[in-house]
C-alpha positions as CSV (number, residue, x, y, z in Angstrom):
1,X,117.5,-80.5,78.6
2,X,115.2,-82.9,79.9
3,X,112.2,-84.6,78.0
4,X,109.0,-85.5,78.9
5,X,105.5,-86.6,77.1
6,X,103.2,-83.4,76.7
7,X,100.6,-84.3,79.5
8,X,97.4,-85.8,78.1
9,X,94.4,-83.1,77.5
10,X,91.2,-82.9,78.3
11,X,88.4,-81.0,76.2
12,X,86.1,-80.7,79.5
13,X,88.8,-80.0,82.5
14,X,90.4,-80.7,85.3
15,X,89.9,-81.6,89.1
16,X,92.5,-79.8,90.6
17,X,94.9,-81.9,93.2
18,X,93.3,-81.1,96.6
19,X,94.5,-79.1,99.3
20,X,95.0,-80.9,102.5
21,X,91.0,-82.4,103.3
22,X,89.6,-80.3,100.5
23,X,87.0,-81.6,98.2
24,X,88.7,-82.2,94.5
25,X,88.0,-78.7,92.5
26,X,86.7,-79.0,88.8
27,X,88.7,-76.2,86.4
28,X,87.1,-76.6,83.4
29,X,89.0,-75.7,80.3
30,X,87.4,-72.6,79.5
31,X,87.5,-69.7,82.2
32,X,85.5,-66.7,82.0
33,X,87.6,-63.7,82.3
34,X,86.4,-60.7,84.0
35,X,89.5,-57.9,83.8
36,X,88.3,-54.3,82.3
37,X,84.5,-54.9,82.2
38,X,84.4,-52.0,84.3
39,X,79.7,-51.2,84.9
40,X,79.3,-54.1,82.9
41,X,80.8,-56.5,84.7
42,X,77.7,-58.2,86.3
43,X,75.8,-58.5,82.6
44,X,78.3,-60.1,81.1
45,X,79.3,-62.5,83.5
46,X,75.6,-63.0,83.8
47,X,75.4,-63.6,79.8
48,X,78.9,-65.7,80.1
49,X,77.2,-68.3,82.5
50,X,73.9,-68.5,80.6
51,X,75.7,-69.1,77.5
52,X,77.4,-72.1,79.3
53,X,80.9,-70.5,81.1
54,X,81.5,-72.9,84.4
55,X,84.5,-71.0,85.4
56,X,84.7,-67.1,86.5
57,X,87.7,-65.8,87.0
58,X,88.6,-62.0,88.8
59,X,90.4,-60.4,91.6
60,X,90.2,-58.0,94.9
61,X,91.9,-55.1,92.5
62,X,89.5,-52.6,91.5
63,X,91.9,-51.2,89.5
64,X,91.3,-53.5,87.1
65,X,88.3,-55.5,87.8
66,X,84.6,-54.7,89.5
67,X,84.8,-58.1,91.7
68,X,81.4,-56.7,93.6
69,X,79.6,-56.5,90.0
70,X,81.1,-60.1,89.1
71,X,79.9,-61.7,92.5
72,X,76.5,-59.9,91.5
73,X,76.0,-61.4,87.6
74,X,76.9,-65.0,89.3
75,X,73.8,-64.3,92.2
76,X,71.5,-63.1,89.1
77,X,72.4,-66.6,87.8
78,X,72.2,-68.6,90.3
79,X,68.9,-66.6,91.5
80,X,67.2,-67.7,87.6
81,X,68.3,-70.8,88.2
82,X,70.9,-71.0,85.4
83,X,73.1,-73.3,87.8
84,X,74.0,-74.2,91.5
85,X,76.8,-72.7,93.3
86,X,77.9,-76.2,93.7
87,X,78.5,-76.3,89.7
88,X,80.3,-73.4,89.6
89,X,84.4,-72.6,89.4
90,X,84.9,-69.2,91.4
91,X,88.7,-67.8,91.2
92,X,89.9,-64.4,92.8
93,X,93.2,-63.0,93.7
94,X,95.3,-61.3,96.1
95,X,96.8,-58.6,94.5
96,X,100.0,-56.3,96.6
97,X,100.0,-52.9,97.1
98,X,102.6,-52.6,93.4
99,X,99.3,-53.8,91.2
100,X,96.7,-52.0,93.1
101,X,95.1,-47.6,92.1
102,X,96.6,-46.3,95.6
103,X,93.4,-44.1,95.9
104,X,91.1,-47.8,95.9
105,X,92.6,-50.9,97.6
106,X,90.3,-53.6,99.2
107,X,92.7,-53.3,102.8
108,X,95.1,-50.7,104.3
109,X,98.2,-50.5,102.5
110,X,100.0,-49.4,105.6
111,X,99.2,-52.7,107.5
112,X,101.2,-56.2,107.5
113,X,100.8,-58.1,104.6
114,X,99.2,-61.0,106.8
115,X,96.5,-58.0,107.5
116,X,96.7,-57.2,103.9
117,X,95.9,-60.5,102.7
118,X,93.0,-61.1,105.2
119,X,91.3,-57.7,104.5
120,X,91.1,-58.6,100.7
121,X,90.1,-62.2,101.5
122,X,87.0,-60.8,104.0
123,X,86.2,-58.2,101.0
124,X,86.2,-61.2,98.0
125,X,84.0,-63.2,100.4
126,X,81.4,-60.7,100.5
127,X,81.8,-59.6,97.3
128,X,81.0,-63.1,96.1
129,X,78.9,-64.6,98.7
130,X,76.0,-66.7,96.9
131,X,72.9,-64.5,97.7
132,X,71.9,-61.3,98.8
133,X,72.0,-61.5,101.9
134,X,75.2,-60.0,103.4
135,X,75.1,-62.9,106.4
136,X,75.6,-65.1,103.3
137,X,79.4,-63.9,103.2
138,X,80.0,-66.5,106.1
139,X,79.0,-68.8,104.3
140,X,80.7,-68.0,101.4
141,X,83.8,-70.2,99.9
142,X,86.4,-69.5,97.1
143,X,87.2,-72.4,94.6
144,X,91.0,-71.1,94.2
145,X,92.6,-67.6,95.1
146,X,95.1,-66.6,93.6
147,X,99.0,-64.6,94.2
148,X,98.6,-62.3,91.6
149,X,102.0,-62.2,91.2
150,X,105.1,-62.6,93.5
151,X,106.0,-60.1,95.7
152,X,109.0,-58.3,95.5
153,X,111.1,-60.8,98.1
154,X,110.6,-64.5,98.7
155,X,110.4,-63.7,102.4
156,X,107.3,-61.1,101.3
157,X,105.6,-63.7,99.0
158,X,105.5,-66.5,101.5
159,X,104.3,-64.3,104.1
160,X,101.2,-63.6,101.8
161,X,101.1,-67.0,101.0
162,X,101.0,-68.4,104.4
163,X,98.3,-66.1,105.2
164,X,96.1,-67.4,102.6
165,X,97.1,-71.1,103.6
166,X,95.5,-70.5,106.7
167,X,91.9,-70.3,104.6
168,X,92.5,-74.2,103.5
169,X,90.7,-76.2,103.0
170,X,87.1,-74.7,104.0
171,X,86.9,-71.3,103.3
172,X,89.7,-71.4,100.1
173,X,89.6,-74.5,98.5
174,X,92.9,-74.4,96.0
175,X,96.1,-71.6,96.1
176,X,97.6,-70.7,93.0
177,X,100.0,-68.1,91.5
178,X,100.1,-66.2,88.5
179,X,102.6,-63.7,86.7
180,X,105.6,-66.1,87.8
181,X,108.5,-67.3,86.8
182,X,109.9,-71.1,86.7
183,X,112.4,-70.5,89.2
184,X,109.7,-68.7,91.8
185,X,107.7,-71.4,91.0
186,X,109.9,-74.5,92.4
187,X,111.2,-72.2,95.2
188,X,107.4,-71.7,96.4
189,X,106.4,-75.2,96.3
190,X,109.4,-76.6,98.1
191,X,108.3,-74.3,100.9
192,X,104.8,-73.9,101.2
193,X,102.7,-76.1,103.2
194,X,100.2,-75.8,100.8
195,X,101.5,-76.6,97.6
196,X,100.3,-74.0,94.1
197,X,97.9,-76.0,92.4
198,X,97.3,-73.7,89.0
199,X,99.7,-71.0,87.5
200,X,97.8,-68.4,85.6
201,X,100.7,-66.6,82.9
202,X,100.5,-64.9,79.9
203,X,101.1,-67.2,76.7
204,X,102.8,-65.5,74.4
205,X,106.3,-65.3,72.3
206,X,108.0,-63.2,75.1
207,X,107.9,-66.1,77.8
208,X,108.8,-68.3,75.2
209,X,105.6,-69.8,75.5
210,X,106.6,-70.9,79.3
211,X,107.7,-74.4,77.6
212,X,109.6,-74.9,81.0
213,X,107.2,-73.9,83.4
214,X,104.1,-75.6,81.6
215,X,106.2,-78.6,81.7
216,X,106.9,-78.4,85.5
217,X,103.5,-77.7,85.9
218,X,102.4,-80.9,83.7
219,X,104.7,-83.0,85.9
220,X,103.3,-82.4,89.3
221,X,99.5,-82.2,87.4
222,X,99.2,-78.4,88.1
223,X,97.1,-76.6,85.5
224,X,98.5,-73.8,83.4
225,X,96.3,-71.0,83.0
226,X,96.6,-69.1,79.8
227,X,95.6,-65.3,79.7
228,X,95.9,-63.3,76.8
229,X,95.8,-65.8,74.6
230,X,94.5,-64.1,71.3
231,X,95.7,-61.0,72.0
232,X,99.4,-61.9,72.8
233,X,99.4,-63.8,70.0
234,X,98.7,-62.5,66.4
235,X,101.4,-64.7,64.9
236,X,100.0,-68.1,66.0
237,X,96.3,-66.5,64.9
238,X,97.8,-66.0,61.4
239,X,99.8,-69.3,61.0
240,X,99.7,-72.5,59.3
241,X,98.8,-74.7,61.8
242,X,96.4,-72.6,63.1
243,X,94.6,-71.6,59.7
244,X,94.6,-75.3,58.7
245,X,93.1,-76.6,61.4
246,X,90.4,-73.9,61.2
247,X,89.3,-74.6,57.8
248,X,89.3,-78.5,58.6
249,X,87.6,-78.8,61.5
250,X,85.2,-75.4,60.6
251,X,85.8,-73.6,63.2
252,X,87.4,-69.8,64.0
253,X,90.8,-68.9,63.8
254,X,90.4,-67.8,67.4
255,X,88.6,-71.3,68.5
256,X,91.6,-73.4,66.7
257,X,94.3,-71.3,68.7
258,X,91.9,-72.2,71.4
259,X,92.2,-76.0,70.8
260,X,95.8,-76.2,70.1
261,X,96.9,-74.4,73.0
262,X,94.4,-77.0,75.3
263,X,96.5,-79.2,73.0
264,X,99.3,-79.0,74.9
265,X,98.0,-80.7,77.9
266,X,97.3,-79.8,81.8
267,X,96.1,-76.4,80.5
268,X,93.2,-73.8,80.9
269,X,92.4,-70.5,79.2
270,X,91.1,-67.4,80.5
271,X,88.4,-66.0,77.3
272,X,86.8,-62.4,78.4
273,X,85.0,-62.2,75.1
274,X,82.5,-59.3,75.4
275,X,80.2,-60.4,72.7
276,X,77.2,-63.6,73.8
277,X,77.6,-64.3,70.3
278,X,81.0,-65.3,70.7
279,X,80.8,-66.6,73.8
280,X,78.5,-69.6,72.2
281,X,80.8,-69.5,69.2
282,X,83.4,-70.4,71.4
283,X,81.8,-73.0,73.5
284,X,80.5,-74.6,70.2
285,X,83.8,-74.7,68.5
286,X,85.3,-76.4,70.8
287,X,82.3,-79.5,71.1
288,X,83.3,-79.1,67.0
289,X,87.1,-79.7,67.7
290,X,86.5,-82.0,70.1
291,X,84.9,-84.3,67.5
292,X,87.1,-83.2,64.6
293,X,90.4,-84.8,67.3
294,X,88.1,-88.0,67.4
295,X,87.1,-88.3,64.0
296,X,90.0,-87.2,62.4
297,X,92.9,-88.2,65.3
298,X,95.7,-88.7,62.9
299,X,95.0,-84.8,61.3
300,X,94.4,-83.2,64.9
301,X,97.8,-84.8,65.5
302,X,99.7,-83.2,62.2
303,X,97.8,-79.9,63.7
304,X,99.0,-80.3,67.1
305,X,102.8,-81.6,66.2
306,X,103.2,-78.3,63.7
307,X,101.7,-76.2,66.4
308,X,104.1,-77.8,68.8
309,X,107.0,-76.6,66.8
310,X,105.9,-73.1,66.8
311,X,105.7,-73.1,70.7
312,X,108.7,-75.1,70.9
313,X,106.8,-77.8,72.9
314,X,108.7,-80.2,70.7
315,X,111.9,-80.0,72.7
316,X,109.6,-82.0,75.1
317,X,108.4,-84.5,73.0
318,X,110.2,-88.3,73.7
């Protein structure tokens, strides 16, 4: 197998590598999450910003997410003031007819999926235009929208794709894909004129850990966006390396998973915590962690090596 370094972290972010003329993206590492909020979708997105949350992540699926309520907690905070547009990290998705409620999907499912995917672009640009105003929609942008997950061929999945290229670099800023797989990952870069630029997956044992595919993405400085991350995991909350750390560095158990998977390099992760409290918990620990890796670098790396052999991120290690 091939080896390469785990790609250097950052405890703030990532700019994201521009699409064609686009102006460099900022990812920071934390990304609100907005799936299953359901009437309280606005309030908490509006308490998730407010508590210091740069990033909003959600998607044209009702199904699953109120992306009208999330566009309206970001106008309430942009309206008080809390931060500019401008400063602000907003992610959506294109999600096919297989992940949509039949009975409520943002286009016709009985068009093309070039229709399909223009439909639900028009509908996330309203939904999260930056005031009021509905003329505000055309003035609207998207940070990064995202494939939701790959379509059932290649043939279908580049078609959606190339669609959404077509919004690059002024109205979408970034593509990415989520819900994939390593080999649908090279496949799609080698042919898209507009090449993924994060992969959103769920970390967790039954990928193992997508060592592969976060080191592809590490390689060709994608960031790997990881969903799920406490809840997937109960056996990293509850070990070792984990626990340690906590206690050292003073922190949660869930902010020290936190860390260690950041650890890893070139990642992100998705944290739809309902409660404000732990929403400044979690923004806190990680300032904390970040000065327990400086002040303590030869212990944050004992943490991070042990950690690394639970993922098995240590097959990558020169």
């Amino acid at each position: 197998m091939a080896r390469t370094a785990v790609g250097k972290m950052s405890w703030e972010g990532y700019a994201l590598l521009s699409a064609r003329d686009a102006s460099p993206a900022f990812i920071p590492t934390f990304i609100y999450g907005t799936a299953w909020k359901k009437d309280q979708s606005a309030d908490l997105v509006h308490q998730a910003i407010t508590a210091g949350f740069r990033a909003v992540d959600t998607a044209a699926q009702p199904k699953h997410y109120r992306e009208d309520l999330v566009g309206d907690g970001i106008r309430r905070a942009i309206g008080d003031g809390v931060i500019r547009r401008e400063d602000l990290y907003i992610q959506t998705k294109f999600t096919s007819i297989h992940g949509q409620n039949p009975d409520d999907m943002p286009y016709n499912p009985n068009d093309s999926i070039t229709d399909q995917v223009h439909a639900s672009v028009k509908s996330s640009l309203y939904n999260l235009r930056p005031s009021a105003g509905p003329e505000s929609a055309d003035e609207a942008y998207i940070d990064t929208v995202v494939l939701h997950s790959p379509l059932p061929t290649m043939a279908q999945t580049l078609e959606a794709w190339t669609a959404l290229e077509t919004y690059v670099p002024r109205v979408i800023r970034n593509l990415g894909i989520s819900n994939t797989t390593l080999p649908i990952l090279r496949e799609l870069s080698s042919l898209a004129n507009v090449k993924p630029a994060v992969v959103q997956n769920r970390f967790y044992g039954g990928t193992q850990f997508d060592v592969p595919l976060r080191a592809y993405c590490r390689e060709r400085q994608l960031v790997y966006q990881s969903f799920w991350t406490l809840t997937a995991n109960p056996e990293l909350v509850r070990s070792e390396a984990v626990v340690s750390l906590s206690r050292e560095a003073s922190v949660s158990s869930a902010v020290a998973l936190y860390g260690l998977v950041l650890g890893l390099g070139r990642t992100t992760i998705l944290n739809g915590t309902t409660k404000r409290a732990h929403m400044e918990e979690d923004l806190a620990g990680l300032k904390s962690l970040e000065r327990f890796s400086t002040e303590n670098a030869e212990d944050w790396k004992s943490h991070l090596e042990d950690f690394q052999q639970l993922t098995g991120d240590h097959v990558f290690l020169q």
